[in-house]
Backbone as a ProteinNet text record, in pm:
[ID]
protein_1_A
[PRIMARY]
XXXXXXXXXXXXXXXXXXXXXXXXXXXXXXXXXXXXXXXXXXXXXXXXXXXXXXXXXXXXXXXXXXXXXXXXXXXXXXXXXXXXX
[TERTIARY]
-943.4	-1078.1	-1075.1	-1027.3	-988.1	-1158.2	-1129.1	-1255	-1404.2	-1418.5	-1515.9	-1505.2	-1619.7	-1630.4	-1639.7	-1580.3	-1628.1	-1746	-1760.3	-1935.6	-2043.9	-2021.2	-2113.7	-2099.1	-1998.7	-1960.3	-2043.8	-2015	-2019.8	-2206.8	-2268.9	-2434.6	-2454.6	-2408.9	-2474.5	-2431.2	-2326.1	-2303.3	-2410.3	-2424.5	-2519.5	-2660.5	-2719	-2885.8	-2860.1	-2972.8	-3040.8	-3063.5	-2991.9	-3049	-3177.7	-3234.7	-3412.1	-3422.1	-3504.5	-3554.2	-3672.6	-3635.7	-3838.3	-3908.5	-4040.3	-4136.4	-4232.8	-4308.6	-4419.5	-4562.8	-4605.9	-4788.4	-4841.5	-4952.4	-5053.7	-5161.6	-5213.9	-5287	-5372.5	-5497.2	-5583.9	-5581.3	-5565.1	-5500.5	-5634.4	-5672.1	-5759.4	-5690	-5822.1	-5739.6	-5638.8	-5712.4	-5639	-5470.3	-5429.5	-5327.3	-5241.4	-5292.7	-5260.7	-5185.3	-5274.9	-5263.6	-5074.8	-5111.9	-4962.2	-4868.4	-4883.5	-4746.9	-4744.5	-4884.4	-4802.8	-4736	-4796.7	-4684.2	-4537.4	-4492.7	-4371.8	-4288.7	-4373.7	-4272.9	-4290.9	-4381.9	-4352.4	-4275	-4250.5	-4175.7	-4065.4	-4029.1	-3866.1	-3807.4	-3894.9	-3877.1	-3810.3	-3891.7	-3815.2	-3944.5	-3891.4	-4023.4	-4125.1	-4253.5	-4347.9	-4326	-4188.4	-4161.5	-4102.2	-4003	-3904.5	-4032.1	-4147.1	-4184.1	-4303	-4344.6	-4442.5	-4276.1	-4166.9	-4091.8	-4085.6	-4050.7	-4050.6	-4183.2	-4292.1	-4412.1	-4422.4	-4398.8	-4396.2	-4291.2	-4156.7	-4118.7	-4127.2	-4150.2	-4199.8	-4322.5	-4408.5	-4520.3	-4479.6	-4396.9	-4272.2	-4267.4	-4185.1	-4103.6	-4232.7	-4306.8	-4408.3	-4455.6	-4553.5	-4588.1	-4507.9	-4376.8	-4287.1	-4282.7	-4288.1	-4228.1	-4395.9	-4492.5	-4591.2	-4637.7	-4660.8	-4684.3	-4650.9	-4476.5	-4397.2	-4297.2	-4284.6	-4183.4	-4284.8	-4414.3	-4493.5	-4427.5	-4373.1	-4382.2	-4454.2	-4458.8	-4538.9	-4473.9	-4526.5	-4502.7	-4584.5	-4492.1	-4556.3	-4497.7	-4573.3	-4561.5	-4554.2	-4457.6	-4452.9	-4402.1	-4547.9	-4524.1	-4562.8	-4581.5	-4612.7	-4754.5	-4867.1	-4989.8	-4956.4	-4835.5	-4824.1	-4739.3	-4763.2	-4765.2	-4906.6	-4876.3	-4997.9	-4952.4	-4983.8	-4964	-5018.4	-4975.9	-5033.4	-5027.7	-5180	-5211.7	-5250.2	-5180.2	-5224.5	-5318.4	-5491	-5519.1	-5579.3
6498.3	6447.7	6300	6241.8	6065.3	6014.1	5979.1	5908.6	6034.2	6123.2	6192.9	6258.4	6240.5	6344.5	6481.6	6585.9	6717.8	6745.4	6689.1	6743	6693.8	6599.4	6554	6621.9	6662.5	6750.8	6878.6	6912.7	7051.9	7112.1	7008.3	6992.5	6976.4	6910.7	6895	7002.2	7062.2	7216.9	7320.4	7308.7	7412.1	7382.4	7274	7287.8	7328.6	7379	7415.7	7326.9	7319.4	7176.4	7233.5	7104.7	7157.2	7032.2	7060.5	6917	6860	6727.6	6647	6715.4	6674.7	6748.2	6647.6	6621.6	6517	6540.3	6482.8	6531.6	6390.6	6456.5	6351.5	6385.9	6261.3	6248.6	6158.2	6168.6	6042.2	5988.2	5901.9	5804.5	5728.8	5750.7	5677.6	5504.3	5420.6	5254.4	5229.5	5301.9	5275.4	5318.1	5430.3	5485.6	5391.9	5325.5	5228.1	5149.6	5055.1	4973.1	4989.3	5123.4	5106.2	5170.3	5171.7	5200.5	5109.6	5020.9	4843.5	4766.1	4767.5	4684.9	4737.6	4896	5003.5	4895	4871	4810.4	4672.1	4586.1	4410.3	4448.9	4501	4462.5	4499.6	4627.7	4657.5	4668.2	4595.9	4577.2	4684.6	4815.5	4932.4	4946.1	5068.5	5087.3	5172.6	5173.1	5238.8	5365.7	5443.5	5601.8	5608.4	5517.1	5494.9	5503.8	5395.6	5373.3	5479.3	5570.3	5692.5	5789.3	5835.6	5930.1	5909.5	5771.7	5729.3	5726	5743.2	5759.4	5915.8	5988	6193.3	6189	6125.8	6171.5	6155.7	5995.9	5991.7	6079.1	6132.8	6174.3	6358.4	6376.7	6530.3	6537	6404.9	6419.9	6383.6	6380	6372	6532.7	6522.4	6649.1	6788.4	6772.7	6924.3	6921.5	6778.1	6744	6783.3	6735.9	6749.6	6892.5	6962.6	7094.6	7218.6	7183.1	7294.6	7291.3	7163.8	7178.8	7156.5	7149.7	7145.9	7010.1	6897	6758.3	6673	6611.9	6434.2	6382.4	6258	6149.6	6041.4	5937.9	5847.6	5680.8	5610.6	5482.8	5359.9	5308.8	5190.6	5095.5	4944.8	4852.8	4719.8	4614.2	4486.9	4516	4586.4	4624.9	4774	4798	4939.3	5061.7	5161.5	5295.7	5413.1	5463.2	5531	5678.2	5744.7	5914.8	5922.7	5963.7	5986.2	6133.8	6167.2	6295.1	6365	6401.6	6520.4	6604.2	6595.7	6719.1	6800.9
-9634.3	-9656.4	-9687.9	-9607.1	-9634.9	-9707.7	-9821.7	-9840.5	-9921.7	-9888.1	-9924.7	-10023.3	-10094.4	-10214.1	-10223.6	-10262.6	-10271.4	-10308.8	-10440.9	-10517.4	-10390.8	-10345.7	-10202.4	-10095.8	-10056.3	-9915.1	-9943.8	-10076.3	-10091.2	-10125.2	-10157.5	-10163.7	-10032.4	-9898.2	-9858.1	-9718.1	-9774.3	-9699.2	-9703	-9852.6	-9924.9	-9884.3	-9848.8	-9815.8	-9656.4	-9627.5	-9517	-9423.8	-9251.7	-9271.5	-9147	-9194.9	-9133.3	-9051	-8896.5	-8810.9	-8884.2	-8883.1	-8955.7	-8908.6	-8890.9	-8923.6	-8894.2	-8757.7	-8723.2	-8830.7	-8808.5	-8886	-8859.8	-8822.1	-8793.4	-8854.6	-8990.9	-9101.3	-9143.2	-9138.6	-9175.7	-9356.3	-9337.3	-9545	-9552.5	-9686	-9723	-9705.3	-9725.5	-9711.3	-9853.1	-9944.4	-10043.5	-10043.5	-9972.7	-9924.4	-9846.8	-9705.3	-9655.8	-9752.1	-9826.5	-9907.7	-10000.7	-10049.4	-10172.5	-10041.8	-9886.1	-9775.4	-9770.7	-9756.4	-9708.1	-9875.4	-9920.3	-10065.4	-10092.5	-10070.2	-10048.2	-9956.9	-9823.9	-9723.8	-9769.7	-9803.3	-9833.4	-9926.2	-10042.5	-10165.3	-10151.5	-10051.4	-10033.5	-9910.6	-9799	-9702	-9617.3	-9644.8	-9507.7	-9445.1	-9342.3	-9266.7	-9292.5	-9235.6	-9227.5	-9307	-9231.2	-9240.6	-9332.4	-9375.5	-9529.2	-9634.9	-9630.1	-9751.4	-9782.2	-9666.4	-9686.7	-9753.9	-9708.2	-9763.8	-9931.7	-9937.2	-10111.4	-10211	-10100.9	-10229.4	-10220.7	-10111.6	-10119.6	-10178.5	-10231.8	-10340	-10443.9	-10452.2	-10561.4	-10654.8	-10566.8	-10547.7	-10618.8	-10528.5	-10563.2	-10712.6	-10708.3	-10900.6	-11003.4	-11008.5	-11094	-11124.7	-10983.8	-10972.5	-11046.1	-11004	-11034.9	-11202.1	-11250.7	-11378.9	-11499.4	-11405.3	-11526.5	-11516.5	-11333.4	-11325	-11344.4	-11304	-11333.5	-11443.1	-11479	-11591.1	-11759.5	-11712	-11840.1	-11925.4	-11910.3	-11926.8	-11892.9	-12049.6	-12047.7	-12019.6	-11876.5	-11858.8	-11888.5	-11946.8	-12008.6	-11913.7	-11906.4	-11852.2	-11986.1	-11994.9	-12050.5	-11993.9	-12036.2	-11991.6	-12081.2	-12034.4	-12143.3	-12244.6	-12219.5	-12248.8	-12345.6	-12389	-12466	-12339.4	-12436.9	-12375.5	-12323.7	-12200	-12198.1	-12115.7	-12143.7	-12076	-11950.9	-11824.2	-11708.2	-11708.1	-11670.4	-11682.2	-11541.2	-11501.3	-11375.3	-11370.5	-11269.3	-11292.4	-11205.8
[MASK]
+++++++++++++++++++++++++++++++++++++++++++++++++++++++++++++++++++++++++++++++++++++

């Protein structure tokens, strides 16, 4: 195994592997808006910076819905709770 990790080989034995998955979806502008700042600020594409806000989008969701956790945002203006509902 020149080079490769087991704990990595071995996860990615274990998932399922599945073909993408097209969809064709109308986004509010506001939607638009935080795909285009995703791609100016970290410069990937279109399809990169929609995958990173559905996950981002994922880990919230699972964390406030299913794992019954507060998330909280802190920034220069304090702390504040983002509430899912």
């Amino acid at each position: 195994m020149s080079g490769s990790r087991p704990d990595v080989d071995d996860a990615r034995q274990s998932r399922p592997r599945t073909e993408p998955k097209r969809i064709n979806v109308a986004i509010s502008p506001d939607m638009v808006r935080a795909l285009e700042d995703v791609i100016r600020r970290e410069g990937v594409s279109l399809t990169e910076a929609l995958r990173r806000l559905v996950g981002y989008g994922d880990f919230v969701y699972r964390a406030v819905k299913e794992g019954g956790e507060r998330l909280t945002v802190t920034g220069p203006d304090g702390t504040r709770e983002v509430v899912l509902l």
